[in-house]
C-alpha positions in Angstrom: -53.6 -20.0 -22.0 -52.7 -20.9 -18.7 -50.6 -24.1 -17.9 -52.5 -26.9 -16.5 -50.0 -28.9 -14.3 -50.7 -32.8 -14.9 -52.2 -34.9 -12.0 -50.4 -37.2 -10.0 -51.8 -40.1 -12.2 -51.1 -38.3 -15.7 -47.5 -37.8 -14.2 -47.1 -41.6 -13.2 -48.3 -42.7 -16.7 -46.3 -40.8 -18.1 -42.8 -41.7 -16.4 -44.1 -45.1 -16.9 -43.9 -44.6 -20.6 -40.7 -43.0 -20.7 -39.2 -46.3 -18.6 -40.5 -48.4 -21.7 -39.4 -46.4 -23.7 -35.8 -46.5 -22.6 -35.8 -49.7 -21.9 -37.0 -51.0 -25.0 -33.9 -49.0 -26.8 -31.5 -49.8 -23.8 -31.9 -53.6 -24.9 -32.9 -53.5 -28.5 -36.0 -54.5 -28.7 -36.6 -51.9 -31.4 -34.4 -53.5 -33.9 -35.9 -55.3 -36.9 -34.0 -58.8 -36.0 -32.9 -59.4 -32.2 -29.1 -60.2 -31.5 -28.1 -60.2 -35.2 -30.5 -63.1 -35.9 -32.8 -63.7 -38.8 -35.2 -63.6 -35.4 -37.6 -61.3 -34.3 -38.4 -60.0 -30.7 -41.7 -62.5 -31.0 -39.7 -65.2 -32.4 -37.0 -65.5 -30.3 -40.0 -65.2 -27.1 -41.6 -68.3 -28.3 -38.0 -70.4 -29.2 -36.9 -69.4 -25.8 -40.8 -71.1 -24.4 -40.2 -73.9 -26.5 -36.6 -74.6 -25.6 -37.5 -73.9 -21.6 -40.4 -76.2 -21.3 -41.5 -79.3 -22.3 -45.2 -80.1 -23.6 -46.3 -77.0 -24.3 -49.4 -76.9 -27.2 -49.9 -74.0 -29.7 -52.7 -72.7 -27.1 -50.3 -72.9 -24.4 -47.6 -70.4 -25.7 -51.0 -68.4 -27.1 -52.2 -68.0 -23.8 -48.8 -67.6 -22.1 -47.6 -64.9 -24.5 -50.9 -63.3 -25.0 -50.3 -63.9 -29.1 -52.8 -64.0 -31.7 -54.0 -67.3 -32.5 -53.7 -67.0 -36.2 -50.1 -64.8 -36.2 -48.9 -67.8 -33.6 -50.2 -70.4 -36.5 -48.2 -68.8 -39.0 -45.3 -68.5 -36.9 -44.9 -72.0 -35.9 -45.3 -73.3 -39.4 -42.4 -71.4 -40.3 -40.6 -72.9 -37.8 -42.1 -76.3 -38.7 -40.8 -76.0 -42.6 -37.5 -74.6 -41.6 -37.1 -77.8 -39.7 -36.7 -76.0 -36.2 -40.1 -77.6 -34.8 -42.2 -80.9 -34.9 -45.2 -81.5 -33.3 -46.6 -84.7 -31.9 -50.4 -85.7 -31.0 -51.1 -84.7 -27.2 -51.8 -87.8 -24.6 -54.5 -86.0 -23.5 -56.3 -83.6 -26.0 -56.7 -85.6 -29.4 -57.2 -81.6 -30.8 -54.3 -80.3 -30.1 -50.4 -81.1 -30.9 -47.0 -80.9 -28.3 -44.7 -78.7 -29.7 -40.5 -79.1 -29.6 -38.1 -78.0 -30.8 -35.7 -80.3 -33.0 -32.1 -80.3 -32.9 -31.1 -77.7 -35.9 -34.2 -75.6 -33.4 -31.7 -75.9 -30.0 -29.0 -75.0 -32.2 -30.7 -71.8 -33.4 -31.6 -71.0 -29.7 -28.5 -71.2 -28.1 -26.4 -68.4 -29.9 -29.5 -66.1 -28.5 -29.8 -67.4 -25.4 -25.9 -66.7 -25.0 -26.2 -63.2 -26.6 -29.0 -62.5 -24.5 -26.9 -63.7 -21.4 -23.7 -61.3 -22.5 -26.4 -58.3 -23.0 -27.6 -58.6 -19.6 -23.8 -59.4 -17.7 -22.9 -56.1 -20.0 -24.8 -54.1 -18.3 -25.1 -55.3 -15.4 -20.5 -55.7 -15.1 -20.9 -51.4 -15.6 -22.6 -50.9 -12.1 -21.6 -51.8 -8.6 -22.4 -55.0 -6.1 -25.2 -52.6 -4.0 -26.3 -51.0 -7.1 -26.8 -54.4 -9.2 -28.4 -55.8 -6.1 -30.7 -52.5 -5.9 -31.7 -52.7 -9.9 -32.7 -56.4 -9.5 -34.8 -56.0 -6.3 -36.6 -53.2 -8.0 -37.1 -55.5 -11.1 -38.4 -58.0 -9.4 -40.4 -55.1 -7.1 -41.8 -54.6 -10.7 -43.0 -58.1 -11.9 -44.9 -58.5 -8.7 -46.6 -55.2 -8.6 -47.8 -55.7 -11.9 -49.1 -59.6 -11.5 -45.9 -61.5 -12.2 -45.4 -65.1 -10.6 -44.3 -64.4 -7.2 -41.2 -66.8 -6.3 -42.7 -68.8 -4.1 -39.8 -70.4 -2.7 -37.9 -67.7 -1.0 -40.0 -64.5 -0.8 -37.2 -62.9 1.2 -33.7 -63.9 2.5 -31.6 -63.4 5.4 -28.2 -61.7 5.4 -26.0 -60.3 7.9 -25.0 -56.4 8.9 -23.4 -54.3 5.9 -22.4 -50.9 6.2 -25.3 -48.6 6.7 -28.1 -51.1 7.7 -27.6 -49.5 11.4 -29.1 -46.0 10.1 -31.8 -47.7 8.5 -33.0 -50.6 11.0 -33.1 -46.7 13.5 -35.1 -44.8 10.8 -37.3 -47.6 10.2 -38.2 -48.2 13.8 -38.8 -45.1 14.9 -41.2 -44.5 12.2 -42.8 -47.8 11.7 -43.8 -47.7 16.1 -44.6 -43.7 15.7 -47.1 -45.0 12.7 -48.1 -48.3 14.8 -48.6 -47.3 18.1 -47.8 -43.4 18.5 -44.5 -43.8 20.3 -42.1 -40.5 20.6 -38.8 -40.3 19.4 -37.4 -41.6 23.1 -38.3 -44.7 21.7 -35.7 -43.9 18.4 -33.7 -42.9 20.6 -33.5 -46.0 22.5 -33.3 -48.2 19.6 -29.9 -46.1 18.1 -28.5 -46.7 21.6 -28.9 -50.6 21.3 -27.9 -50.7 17.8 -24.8 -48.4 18.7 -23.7 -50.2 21.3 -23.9 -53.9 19.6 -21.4 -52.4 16.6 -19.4 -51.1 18.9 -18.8 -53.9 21.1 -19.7 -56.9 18.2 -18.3 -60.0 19.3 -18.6 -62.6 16.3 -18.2 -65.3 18.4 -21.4 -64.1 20.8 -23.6 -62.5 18.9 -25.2 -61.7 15.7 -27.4 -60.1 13.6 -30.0 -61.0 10.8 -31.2 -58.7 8.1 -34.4 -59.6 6.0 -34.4 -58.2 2.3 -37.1 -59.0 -0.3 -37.2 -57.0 -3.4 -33.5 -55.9 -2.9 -34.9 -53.6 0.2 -34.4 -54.3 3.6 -38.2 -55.6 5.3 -37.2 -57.0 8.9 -34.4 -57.4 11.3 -32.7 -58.9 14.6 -30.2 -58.9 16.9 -28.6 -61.5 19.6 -26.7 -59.7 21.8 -24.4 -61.6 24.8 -25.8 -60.9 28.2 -23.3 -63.7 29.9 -21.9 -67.0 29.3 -24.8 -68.4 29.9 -27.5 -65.9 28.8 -28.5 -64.4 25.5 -30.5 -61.4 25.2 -32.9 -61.1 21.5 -33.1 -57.6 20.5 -35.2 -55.2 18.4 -36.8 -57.9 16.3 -38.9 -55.9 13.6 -40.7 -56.4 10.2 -42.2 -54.2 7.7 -45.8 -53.9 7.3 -45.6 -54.6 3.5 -43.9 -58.1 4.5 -46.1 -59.3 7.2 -47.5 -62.3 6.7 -44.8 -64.0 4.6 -42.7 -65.7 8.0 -40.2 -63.3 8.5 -40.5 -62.9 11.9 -40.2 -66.6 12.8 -37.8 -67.4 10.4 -35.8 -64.6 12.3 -36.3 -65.6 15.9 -35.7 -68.9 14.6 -32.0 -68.0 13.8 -31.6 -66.3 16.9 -32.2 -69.8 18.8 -30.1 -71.9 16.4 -27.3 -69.1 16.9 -27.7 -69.7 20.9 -28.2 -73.1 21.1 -24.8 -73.4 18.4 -23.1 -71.1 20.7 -23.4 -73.1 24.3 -26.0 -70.3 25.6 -28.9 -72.1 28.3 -30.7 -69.5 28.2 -32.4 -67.0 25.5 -34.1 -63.7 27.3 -36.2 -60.9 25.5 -38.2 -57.4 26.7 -41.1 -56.5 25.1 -44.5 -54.7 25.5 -48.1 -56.5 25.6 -49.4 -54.7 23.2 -47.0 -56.0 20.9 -49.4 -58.6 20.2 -47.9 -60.4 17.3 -44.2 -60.6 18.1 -45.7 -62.3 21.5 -47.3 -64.9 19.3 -44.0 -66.0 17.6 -42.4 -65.5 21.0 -44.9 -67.9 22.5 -44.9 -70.6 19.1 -41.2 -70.7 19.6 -41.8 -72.1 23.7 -40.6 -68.4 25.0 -42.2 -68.1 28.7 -43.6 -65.4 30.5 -41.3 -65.1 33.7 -42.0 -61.1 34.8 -44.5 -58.3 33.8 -44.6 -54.4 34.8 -46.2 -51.6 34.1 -44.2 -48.3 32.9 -44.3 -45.0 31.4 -42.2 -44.9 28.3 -41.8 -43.4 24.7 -45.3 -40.8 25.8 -47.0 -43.9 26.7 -48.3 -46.0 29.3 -46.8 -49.6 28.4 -46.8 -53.2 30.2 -43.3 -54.3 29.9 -42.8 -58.4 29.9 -39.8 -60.1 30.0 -39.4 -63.5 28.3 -37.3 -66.5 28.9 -36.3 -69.6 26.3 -34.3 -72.6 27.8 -32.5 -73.6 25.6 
Protein backbone atom coordinates (compact mmCIF):
# COMPACT_ATOMS: atom_id res chain seq x y z
CA UNK A 1 0.00 0.00 0.00
CA UNK A 2 1.42 3.20 -0.94
CA UNK A 3 2.39 5.86 1.66
CA UNK A 4 0.02 8.75 1.90
CA UNK A 5 2.24 11.79 2.98
CA UNK A 6 0.08 13.84 5.71
CA UNK A 7 -1.30 17.36 4.79
CA UNK A 8 0.11 20.39 5.93
CA UNK A 9 -2.74 20.54 8.63
CA UNK A 10 -2.39 16.76 9.79
CA UNK A 11 1.46 17.68 10.03
CA UNK A 12 0.79 20.91 12.28
CA UNK A 13 -1.56 18.89 14.55
CA UNK A 14 0.52 16.68 14.95
CA UNK A 15 3.78 18.65 16.03
CA UNK A 16 1.36 20.50 18.07
CA UNK A 17 0.78 17.32 20.05
CA UNK A 18 4.11 16.35 20.36
CA UNK A 19 4.90 20.13 22.03
CA UNK A 20 2.19 19.09 24.70
CA UNK A 21 3.36 16.30 25.06
CA UNK A 22 6.89 17.25 25.99
CA UNK A 23 5.95 19.92 27.71
CA UNK A 24 3.64 18.38 29.94
CA UNK A 25 6.68 15.80 30.96
CA UNK A 26 9.36 18.66 30.74
CA UNK A 27 7.36 20.26 33.87
CA UNK A 28 5.65 17.43 35.49
CA UNK A 29 2.48 17.82 34.96
CA UNK A 30 2.04 14.13 34.54
CA UNK A 31 2.84 13.30 38.10
CA UNK A 32 0.13 12.17 40.42
CA UNK A 33 0.93 15.15 43.06
CA UNK A 34 2.68 18.46 41.69
CA UNK A 35 5.95 19.61 43.46
CA UNK A 36 5.94 16.88 46.10
CA UNK A 37 2.63 18.16 47.44
CA UNK A 38 -0.48 16.23 48.65
CA UNK A 39 -1.74 18.65 45.51
CA UNK A 40 -2.76 17.93 42.29
CA UNK A 41 -2.15 19.82 38.83
CA UNK A 42 -6.04 21.10 39.31
CA UNK A 43 -5.51 21.87 42.92
CA UNK A 44 -2.64 23.71 42.97
CA UNK A 45 -4.40 25.85 39.58
CA UNK A 46 -7.25 26.88 41.71
CA UNK A 47 -4.98 27.72 45.22
CA UNK A 48 -2.77 29.72 42.99
CA UNK A 49 -6.46 31.78 41.67
CA UNK A 50 -7.48 31.94 45.08
CA UNK A 51 -4.20 33.28 46.54
CA UNK A 52 -3.76 35.73 43.26
CA UNK A 53 -7.05 37.43 43.39
CA UNK A 54 -9.38 38.59 45.64
CA UNK A 55 -13.32 38.09 45.40
CA UNK A 56 -13.44 35.52 43.27
CA UNK A 57 -16.99 33.05 43.59
CA UNK A 58 -17.07 29.30 42.93
CA UNK A 59 -18.48 30.39 39.30
CA UNK A 60 -15.67 32.63 38.82
CA UNK A 61 -12.73 30.08 38.99
CA UNK A 62 -15.49 27.63 37.02
CA UNK A 63 -15.61 29.82 34.33
CA UNK A 64 -11.93 30.94 34.47
CA UNK A 65 -10.56 27.45 34.63
CA UNK A 66 -13.07 25.91 32.39
CA UNK A 67 -13.78 23.19 35.51
CA UNK A 68 -16.82 21.26 36.06
CA UNK A 69 -19.20 22.74 38.30
CA UNK A 70 -19.79 19.71 40.35
CA UNK A 71 -15.79 18.39 40.46
CA UNK A 72 -15.05 22.34 41.43
CA UNK A 73 -17.85 21.83 44.42
CA UNK A 74 -16.13 18.90 45.66
CA UNK A 75 -12.84 20.43 45.44
CA UNK A 76 -13.48 23.46 47.38
CA UNK A 77 -15.18 21.65 50.18
CA UNK A 78 -12.10 19.76 50.69
CA UNK A 79 -10.38 22.73 50.92
CA UNK A 80 -13.10 24.16 53.16
CA UNK A 81 -12.83 21.04 55.85
CA UNK A 82 -9.13 21.06 55.68
CA UNK A 83 -9.35 24.61 56.92
CA UNK A 84 -7.52 26.09 53.74
CA UNK A 85 -10.74 28.01 52.58
CA UNK A 86 -13.75 30.05 53.95
CA UNK A 87 -16.37 31.55 52.16
CA UNK A 88 -18.34 34.74 52.88
CA UNK A 89 -21.85 35.93 51.40
CA UNK A 90 -21.20 38.13 48.15
CA UNK A 91 -22.18 42.08 48.42
CA UNK A 92 -23.73 41.68 45.37
CA UNK A 93 -25.23 38.13 44.52
CA UNK A 94 -27.11 36.83 47.74
CA UNK A 95 -26.55 33.12 45.61
CA UNK A 96 -23.29 32.92 45.58
CA UNK A 97 -20.27 32.97 48.25
CA UNK A 98 -16.50 34.98 48.00
CA UNK A 99 -13.95 32.52 48.36
CA UNK A 100 -10.29 33.03 50.33
CA UNK A 101 -8.10 31.41 51.28
CA UNK A 102 -7.20 31.31 55.20
CA UNK A 103 -3.91 31.46 56.70
CA UNK A 104 -2.90 27.57 57.13
CA UNK A 105 -4.35 28.08 52.90
CA UNK A 106 -1.39 30.86 52.12
CA UNK A 107 0.85 28.73 54.00
CA UNK A 108 0.07 25.63 51.81
CA UNK A 109 0.52 27.90 48.63
CA UNK A 110 3.67 29.37 49.21
CA UNK A 111 6.01 26.28 49.19
CA UNK A 112 4.34 25.71 45.54
CA UNK A 113 4.51 28.88 44.40
CA UNK A 114 8.34 28.92 45.36
CA UNK A 115 8.83 25.40 43.78
CA UNK A 116 7.06 26.45 40.83
CA UNK A 117 9.35 29.64 40.74
CA UNK A 118 12.79 27.30 41.12
CA UNK A 119 11.28 24.90 38.28
CA UNK A 120 10.96 27.70 35.96
CA UNK A 121 14.63 29.72 36.94
CA UNK A 122 15.95 25.87 36.45
CA UNK A 123 15.35 25.78 33.28
CA UNK A 124 15.43 28.88 32.23
CA UNK A 125 19.48 29.41 34.27
CA UNK A 126 20.48 26.25 31.44
CA UNK A 127 20.01 28.56 28.35
CA UNK A 128 21.49 31.81 27.26
CA UNK A 129 20.28 35.74 27.60
CA UNK A 130 19.17 35.73 23.57
CA UNK A 131 17.89 32.25 23.80
CA UNK A 132 15.80 32.88 27.14
CA UNK A 133 14.67 36.06 25.60
CA UNK A 134 13.72 34.11 22.26
CA UNK A 135 11.74 31.09 24.38
CA UNK A 136 9.65 33.72 26.21
CA UNK A 137 8.70 35.91 23.11
CA UNK A 138 7.61 32.75 21.52
CA UNK A 139 5.57 31.79 24.65
CA UNK A 140 3.97 34.75 24.82
CA UNK A 141 3.74 34.53 20.66
CA UNK A 142 1.73 31.39 21.77
CA UNK A 143 -0.88 32.76 24.40
CA UNK A 144 -1.85 35.39 21.93
CA UNK A 145 -2.26 33.31 18.94
CA UNK A 146 -4.41 31.05 20.75
CA UNK A 147 -6.75 33.80 22.57
CA UNK A 148 -4.68 34.59 25.65
CA UNK A 149 -5.12 38.22 27.38
CA UNK A 150 -2.97 40.34 25.37
CA UNK A 151 -0.76 42.72 27.70
CA UNK A 152 -2.26 45.62 27.10
CA UNK A 153 0.22 47.78 28.69
CA UNK A 154 3.25 47.44 26.62
CA UNK A 155 2.53 45.47 23.39
CA UNK A 156 6.13 45.98 22.28
CA UNK A 157 9.28 47.70 23.71
CA UNK A 158 12.05 49.68 22.47
CA UNK A 159 15.71 48.69 22.80
CA UNK A 160 18.83 49.72 21.30
CA UNK A 161 21.32 48.04 18.50
CA UNK A 162 22.71 44.39 19.50
CA UNK A 163 24.89 42.40 17.48
CA UNK A 164 23.15 41.27 14.36
CA UNK A 165 20.06 43.57 14.31
CA UNK A 166 21.95 45.37 11.18
CA UNK A 167 21.50 42.08 9.00
CA UNK A 168 18.03 41.89 9.90
CA UNK A 169 16.60 45.57 9.88
CA UNK A 170 18.52 44.97 5.77
CA UNK A 171 16.60 41.58 5.19
CA UNK A 172 13.53 42.94 6.49
CA UNK A 173 13.48 45.98 4.40
CA UNK A 174 14.31 44.80 1.34
CA UNK A 175 11.58 42.28 1.58
CA UNK A 176 8.89 44.03 3.36
CA UNK A 177 9.17 47.22 0.29
CA UNK A 178 9.67 44.31 -2.55
CA UNK A 179 6.24 42.87 -0.93
CA UNK A 180 4.70 46.51 -0.40
CA UNK A 181 5.44 48.43 -3.23
CA UNK A 182 7.60 46.18 -5.77
CA UNK A 183 10.92 47.86 -5.19
CA UNK A 184 14.35 46.11 -6.59
CA UNK A 185 17.08 45.13 -4.63
CA UNK A 186 18.83 48.85 -5.28
CA UNK A 187 16.58 49.71 -2.80
CA UNK A 188 18.34 46.76 -0.27
CA UNK A 189 21.12 47.84 -1.37
CA UNK A 190 20.68 51.40 -0.30
CA UNK A 191 19.35 50.54 3.03
CA UNK A 192 22.77 48.17 3.92
CA UNK A 193 24.77 51.32 2.85
CA UNK A 194 22.99 53.59 5.52
CA UNK A 195 22.93 51.02 8.06
CA UNK A 196 26.75 50.27 7.36
CA UNK A 197 27.79 53.44 7.42
CA UNK A 198 25.92 54.54 10.84
CA UNK A 199 27.88 51.35 12.73
CA UNK A 200 30.77 52.31 11.27
CA UNK A 201 30.95 55.85 12.11
CA UNK A 202 28.37 55.61 15.54
CA UNK A 203 28.84 58.42 17.61
CA UNK A 204 26.87 57.85 21.02
CA UNK A 205 26.92 61.20 21.76
CA UNK A 206 24.99 62.20 18.18
CA UNK A 207 23.05 59.55 17.25
CA UNK A 208 21.06 56.64 17.94
CA UNK A 209 19.11 53.87 17.16
CA UNK A 210 15.77 52.26 18.35
CA UNK A 211 14.69 48.74 17.92
CA UNK A 212 11.00 47.58 18.46
CA UNK A 213 10.51 43.92 19.67
CA UNK A 214 7.15 42.30 20.57
CA UNK A 215 6.98 38.71 21.07
CA UNK A 216 10.79 38.49 21.59
CA UNK A 217 11.12 39.25 17.60
CA UNK A 218 12.22 42.30 16.27
CA UNK A 219 8.73 44.36 14.44
CA UNK A 220 10.11 47.98 13.74
CA UNK A 221 13.12 50.23 13.73
CA UNK A 222 14.97 53.77 13.55
CA UNK A 223 17.81 55.58 13.18
CA UNK A 224 19.00 59.33 14.07
CA UNK A 225 21.94 59.94 12.34
CA UNK A 226 24.14 63.44 12.80
CA UNK A 227 23.96 65.56 9.73
CA UNK A 228 25.76 68.71 11.67
CA UNK A 229 25.71 70.47 14.81
CA UNK A 230 22.79 71.79 14.21
CA UNK A 231 20.87 69.20 12.04
CA UNK A 232 19.70 65.73 12.58
CA UNK A 233 18.80 63.51 9.84
CA UNK A 234 15.77 60.40 10.76
CA UNK A 235 16.59 57.33 8.99
CA UNK A 236 14.95 54.17 7.66
CA UNK A 237 12.04 54.24 10.00
CA UNK A 238 10.13 50.80 9.43
CA UNK A 239 7.48 48.52 10.99
CA UNK A 240 6.25 45.13 10.36
CA UNK A 241 2.98 44.54 8.88
CA UNK A 242 1.90 42.09 11.69
CA UNK A 243 2.52 45.18 14.20
CA UNK A 244 0.79 47.89 12.47
CA UNK A 245 -1.55 49.50 14.22
CA UNK A 246 -0.26 49.10 17.78
CA UNK A 247 1.87 52.80 17.80
CA UNK A 248 5.12 51.73 16.96
CA UNK A 249 5.86 54.06 14.51
CA UNK A 250 5.08 57.10 16.60
CA UNK A 251 6.35 55.92 19.62
CA UNK A 252 9.66 55.57 17.40
CA UNK A 253 9.80 58.96 15.75
CA UNK A 254 8.88 60.10 19.02
CA UNK A 255 12.29 59.04 20.53
CA UNK A 256 14.04 60.29 17.66
CA UNK A 257 12.76 64.00 18.57
CA UNK A 258 13.37 63.63 22.38
CA UNK A 259 16.97 62.28 21.36
CA UNK A 260 17.40 65.63 19.21
CA UNK A 261 15.90 67.97 21.20
CA UNK A 262 18.10 66.29 24.50
CA UNK A 263 21.07 66.52 22.25
CA UNK A 264 21.01 70.61 21.38
CA UNK A 265 19.94 69.73 17.54
CA UNK A 266 17.39 72.83 15.95
CA UNK A 267 16.59 70.99 13.44
CA UNK A 268 15.27 67.30 12.64
CA UNK A 269 15.29 66.48 8.64
CA UNK A 270 13.94 63.20 6.87
CA UNK A 271 13.59 61.79 2.92
CA UNK A 272 10.89 59.87 2.05
CA UNK A 273 8.54 58.90 -0.84
CA UNK A 274 4.67 60.06 -1.24
CA UNK A 275 3.48 57.07 -1.57
CA UNK A 276 4.59 56.24 1.70
CA UNK A 277 1.41 57.26 2.89
CA UNK A 278 1.45 56.30 6.46
CA UNK A 279 4.87 57.18 7.68
CA UNK A 280 3.77 60.81 6.16
CA UNK A 281 0.88 60.78 8.57
CA UNK A 282 3.12 60.24 11.72
CA UNK A 283 5.59 62.64 10.07
CA UNK A 284 2.85 65.20 9.76
CA UNK A 285 1.06 64.39 13.58
CA UNK A 286 4.53 64.87 14.94
CA UNK A 287 4.55 68.88 13.19
CA UNK A 288 7.20 67.62 10.40
CA UNK A 289 6.81 70.16 7.29
CA UNK A 290 6.94 69.68 3.78
CA UNK A 291 9.96 72.04 2.67
CA UNK A 292 10.99 70.28 -1.02
CA UNK A 293 9.40 67.58 -3.38
CA UNK A 294 10.89 65.74 -6.69
CA UNK A 295 10.24 63.40 -8.91
CA UNK A 296 12.87 60.38 -9.51
CA UNK A 297 13.53 57.14 -10.93
CA UNK A 298 14.71 54.75 -8.21
CA UNK A 299 14.60 51.07 -6.88
CA UNK A 300 12.63 50.17 -10.82
CA UNK A 301 10.24 52.76 -9.95
CA UNK A 302 8.99 56.12 -10.69
CA UNK A 303 8.97 57.73 -7.07
CA UNK A 304 8.17 61.48 -5.63
CA UNK A 305 10.89 62.00 -3.27
CA UNK A 306 9.90 64.74 -0.25
CA UNK A 307 12.13 65.98 2.09
CA UNK A 308 10.82 66.91 5.62
CA UNK A 309 11.89 69.41 8.23
CA UNK A 310 11.07 69.43 12.24
CA UNK A 311 12.18 72.61 14.31
CA UNK A 312 12.95 71.65 17.09
Amino acid sequence: MDHVPASPQEEQVAAFRAFSRFYTRRIGLLEEHLYDSPFSLTEVRVIYELAQRAGLTASDLGRDLGLDAGYLSRLLKRFEAKGLLTRTPSKTDARQSVLSLTEAGRAAFAPLDRASHDQIAAMLGRLSAADREDLVGAMRRVQRLLGGAPDADEPFRLRGLRPGDIGWVVHRQGLLYATEYGWDQTFEALVAEIAAAFVKRFDPAWENAWIAERDGGIVGSVFLVRQSDEVAKLRLLYVEASARGLGIGRRLVEECIRFARERGYRTLTLWTNDILVSARRIYEAAGFRLVEEERHHSFGKDLVGQNWNLDL
